[in-house]
ROSEKE-459246 format. One line per field, with one value per atom (N, C-alpha, C, O): residue number from 1; atom name; x, y, z. Coordinates in nm, 3 decimals, decimal comma, padded with zeros to 5 digits. Layout:
BEGIN
resi	(NUM	...)
name	(CA	...)
X	(X	...)
Y	(Y	...)
Z	(Z	...)
***
This chain:
BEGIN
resi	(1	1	1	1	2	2	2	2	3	3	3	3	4	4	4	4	5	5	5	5	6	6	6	6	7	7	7	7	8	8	8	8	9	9	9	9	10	10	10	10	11	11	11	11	12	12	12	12	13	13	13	13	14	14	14	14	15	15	15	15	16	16	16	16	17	17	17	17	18	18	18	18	19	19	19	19	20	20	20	20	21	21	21	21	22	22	22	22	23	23	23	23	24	24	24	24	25	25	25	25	26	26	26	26	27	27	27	27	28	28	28	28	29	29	29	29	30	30	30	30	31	31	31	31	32	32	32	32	33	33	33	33	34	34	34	34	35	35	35	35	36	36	36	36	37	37	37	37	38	38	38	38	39	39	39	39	40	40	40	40	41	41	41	41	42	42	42	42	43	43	43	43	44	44	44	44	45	45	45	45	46	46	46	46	47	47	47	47	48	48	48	48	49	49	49	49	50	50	50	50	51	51	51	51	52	52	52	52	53	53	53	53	54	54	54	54	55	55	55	55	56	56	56	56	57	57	57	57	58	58	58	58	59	59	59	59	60	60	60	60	61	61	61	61	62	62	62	62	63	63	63	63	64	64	64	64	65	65	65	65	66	66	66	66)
name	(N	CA	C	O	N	CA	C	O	N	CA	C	O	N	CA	C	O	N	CA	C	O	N	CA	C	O	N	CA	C	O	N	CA	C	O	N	CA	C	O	N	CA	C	O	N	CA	C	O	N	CA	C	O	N	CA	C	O	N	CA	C	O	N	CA	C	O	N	CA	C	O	N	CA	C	O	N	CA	C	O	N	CA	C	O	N	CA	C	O	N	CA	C	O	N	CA	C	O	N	CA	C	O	N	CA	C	O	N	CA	C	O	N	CA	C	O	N	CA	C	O	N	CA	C	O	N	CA	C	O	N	CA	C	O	N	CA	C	O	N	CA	C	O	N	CA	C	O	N	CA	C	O	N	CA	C	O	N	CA	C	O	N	CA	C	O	N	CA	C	O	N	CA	C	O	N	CA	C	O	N	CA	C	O	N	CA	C	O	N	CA	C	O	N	CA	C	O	N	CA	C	O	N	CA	C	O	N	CA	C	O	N	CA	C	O	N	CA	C	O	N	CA	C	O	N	CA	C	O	N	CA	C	O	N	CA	C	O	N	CA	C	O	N	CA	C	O	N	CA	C	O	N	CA	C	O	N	CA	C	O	N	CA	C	O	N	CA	C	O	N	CA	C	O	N	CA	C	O	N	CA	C	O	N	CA	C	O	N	CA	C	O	N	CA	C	O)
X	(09,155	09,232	09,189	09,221	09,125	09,122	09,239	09,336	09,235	09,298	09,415	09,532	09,331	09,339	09,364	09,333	09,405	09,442	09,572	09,638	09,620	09,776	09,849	09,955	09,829	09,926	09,953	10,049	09,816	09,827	09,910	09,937	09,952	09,996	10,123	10,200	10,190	10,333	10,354	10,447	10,293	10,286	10,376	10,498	10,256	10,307	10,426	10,491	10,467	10,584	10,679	10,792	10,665	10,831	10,842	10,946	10,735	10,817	10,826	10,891	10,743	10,836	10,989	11,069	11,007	11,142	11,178	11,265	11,198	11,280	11,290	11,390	11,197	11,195	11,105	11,081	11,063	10,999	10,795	10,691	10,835	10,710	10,635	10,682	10,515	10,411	10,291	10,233	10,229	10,092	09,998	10,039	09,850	09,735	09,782	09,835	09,777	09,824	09,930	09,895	10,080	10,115	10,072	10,049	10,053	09,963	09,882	09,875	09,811	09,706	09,761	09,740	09,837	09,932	09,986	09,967	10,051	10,143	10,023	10,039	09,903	09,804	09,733	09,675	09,734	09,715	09,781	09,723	09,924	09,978	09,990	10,022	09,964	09,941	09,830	09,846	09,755	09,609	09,624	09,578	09,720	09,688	09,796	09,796	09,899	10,053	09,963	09,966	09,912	09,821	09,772	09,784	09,705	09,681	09,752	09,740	09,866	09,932	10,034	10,004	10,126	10,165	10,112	10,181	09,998	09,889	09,968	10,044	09,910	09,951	10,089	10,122	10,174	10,316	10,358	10,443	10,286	10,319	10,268	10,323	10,096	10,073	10,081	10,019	10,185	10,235	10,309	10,412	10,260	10,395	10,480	10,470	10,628	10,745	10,850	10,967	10,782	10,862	10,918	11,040	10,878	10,935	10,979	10,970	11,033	11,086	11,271	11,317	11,338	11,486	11,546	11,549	11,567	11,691	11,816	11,889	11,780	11,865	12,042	12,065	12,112	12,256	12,307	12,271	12,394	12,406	12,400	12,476	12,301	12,198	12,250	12,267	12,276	12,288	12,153	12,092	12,131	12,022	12,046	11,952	12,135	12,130	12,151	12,193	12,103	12,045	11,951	11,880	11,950	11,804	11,793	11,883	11,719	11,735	11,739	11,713	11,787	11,826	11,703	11,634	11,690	11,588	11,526	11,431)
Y	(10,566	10,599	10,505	10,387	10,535	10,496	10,382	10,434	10,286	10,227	10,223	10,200	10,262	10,339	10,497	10,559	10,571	10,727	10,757	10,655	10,847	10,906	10,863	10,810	10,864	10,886	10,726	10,684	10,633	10,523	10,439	10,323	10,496	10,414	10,461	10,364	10,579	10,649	10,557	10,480	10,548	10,482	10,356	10,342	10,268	10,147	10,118	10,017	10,221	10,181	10,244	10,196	10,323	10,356	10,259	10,194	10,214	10,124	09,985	09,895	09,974	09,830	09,852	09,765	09,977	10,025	10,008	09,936	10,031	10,016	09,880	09,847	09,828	09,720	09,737	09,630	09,808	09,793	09,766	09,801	09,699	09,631	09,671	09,642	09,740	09,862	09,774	09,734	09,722	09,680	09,798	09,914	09,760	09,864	09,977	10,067	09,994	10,081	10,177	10,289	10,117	10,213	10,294	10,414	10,209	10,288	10,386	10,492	10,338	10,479	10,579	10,692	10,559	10,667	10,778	10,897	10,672	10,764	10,828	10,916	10,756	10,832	10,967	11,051	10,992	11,056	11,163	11,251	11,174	11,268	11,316	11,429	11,225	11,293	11,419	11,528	11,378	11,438	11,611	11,716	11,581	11,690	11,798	11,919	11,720	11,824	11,862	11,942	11,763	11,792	11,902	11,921	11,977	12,121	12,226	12,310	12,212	12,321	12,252	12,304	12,158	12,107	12,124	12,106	12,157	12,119	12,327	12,359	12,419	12,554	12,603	12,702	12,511	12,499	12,516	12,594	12,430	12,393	12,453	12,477	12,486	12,588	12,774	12,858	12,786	12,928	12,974	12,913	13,106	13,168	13,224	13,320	13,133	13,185	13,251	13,261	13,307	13,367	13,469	13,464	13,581	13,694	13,692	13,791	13,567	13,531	13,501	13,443	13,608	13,624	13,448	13,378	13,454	13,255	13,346	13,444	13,261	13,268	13,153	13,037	13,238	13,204	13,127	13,165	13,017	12,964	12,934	12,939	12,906	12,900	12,800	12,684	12,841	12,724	12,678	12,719	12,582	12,502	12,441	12,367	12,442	12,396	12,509	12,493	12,644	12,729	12,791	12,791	12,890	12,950	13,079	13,163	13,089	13,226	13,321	13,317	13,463	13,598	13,576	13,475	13,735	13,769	13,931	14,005)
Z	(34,641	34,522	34,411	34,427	34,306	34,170	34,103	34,047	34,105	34,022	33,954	33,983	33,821	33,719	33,742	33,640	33,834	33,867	33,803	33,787	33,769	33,688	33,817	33,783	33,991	34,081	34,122	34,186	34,058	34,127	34,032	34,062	33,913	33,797	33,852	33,851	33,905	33,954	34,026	34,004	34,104	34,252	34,180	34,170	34,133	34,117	34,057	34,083	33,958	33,808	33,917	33,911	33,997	34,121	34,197	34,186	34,304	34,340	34,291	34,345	34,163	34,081	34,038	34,004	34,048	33,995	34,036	33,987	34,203	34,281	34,377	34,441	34,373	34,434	34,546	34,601	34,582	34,699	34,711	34,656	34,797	34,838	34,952	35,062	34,944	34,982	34,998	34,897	35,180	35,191	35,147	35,148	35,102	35,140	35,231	35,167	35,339	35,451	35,369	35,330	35,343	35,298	35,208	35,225	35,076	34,999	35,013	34,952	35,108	35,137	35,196	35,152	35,301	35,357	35,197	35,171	35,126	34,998	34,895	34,810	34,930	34,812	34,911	34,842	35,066	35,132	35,095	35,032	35,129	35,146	34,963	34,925	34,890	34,786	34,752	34,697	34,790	34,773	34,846	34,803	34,987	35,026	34,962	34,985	34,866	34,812	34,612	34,518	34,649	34,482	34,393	34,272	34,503	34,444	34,419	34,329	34,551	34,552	34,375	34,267	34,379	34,269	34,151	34,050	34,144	33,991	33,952	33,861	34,060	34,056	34,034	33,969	34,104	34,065	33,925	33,883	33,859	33,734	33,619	33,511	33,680	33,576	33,574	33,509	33,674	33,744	33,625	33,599	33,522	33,495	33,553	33,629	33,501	33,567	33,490	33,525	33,354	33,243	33,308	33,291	33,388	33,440	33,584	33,655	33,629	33,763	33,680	33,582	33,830	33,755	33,831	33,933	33,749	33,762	33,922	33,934	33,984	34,087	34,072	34,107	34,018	33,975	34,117	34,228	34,095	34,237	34,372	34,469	34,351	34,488	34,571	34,533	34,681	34,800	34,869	34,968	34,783	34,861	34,972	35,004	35,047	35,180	35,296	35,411	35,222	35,351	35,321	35,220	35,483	35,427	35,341	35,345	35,289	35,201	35,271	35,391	35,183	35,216	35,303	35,316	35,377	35,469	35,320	35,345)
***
C-alpha cells in the first residue's frame, strides 16, 4: 500500500480518531480487505440510482422479501 494512497490517509486519520493503535500486520490485513471490497465500492458509487424506488421503512435487520 502506497503511503501516500486516499485509503492509507483513511486508514490513518480513523484510527488516530479513535485511538487505536494498528502494527504493520494489521495494516496490511485492513489495506487487504480493502483492495478486494474496492471495485465493487468504486461501482457502487458511480451506479445510477435515479430510477431505483426509495424503499419506505425498511427493516434492516431482516431478510428481504423473496
Amino acid at each position: 500500500m502506497e503511503a501516500g494512497s486516499p485509503f492509507q490517509r483513511y486508514l490513518d486519520s480513523g484510527l488516530e480518531t479513535f485511538g487505536i493503535e494498528a502494527d504493520e500486520m494489521e495494516r496490511a490485513v485492513m489495506a487487504g480487505v480493502w483492495s478486494i471490497w474496492e471495485p465493487d465500492m468504486n461501482l457502487l458509487r458511480d451506479a445510477d440510482l435515479d430510477g431505483v424506488e426509495h424503499e419506505l421503512n425498511a427493516d434492516l435487520s431482516a431478510a428481504p422479501p423473496a
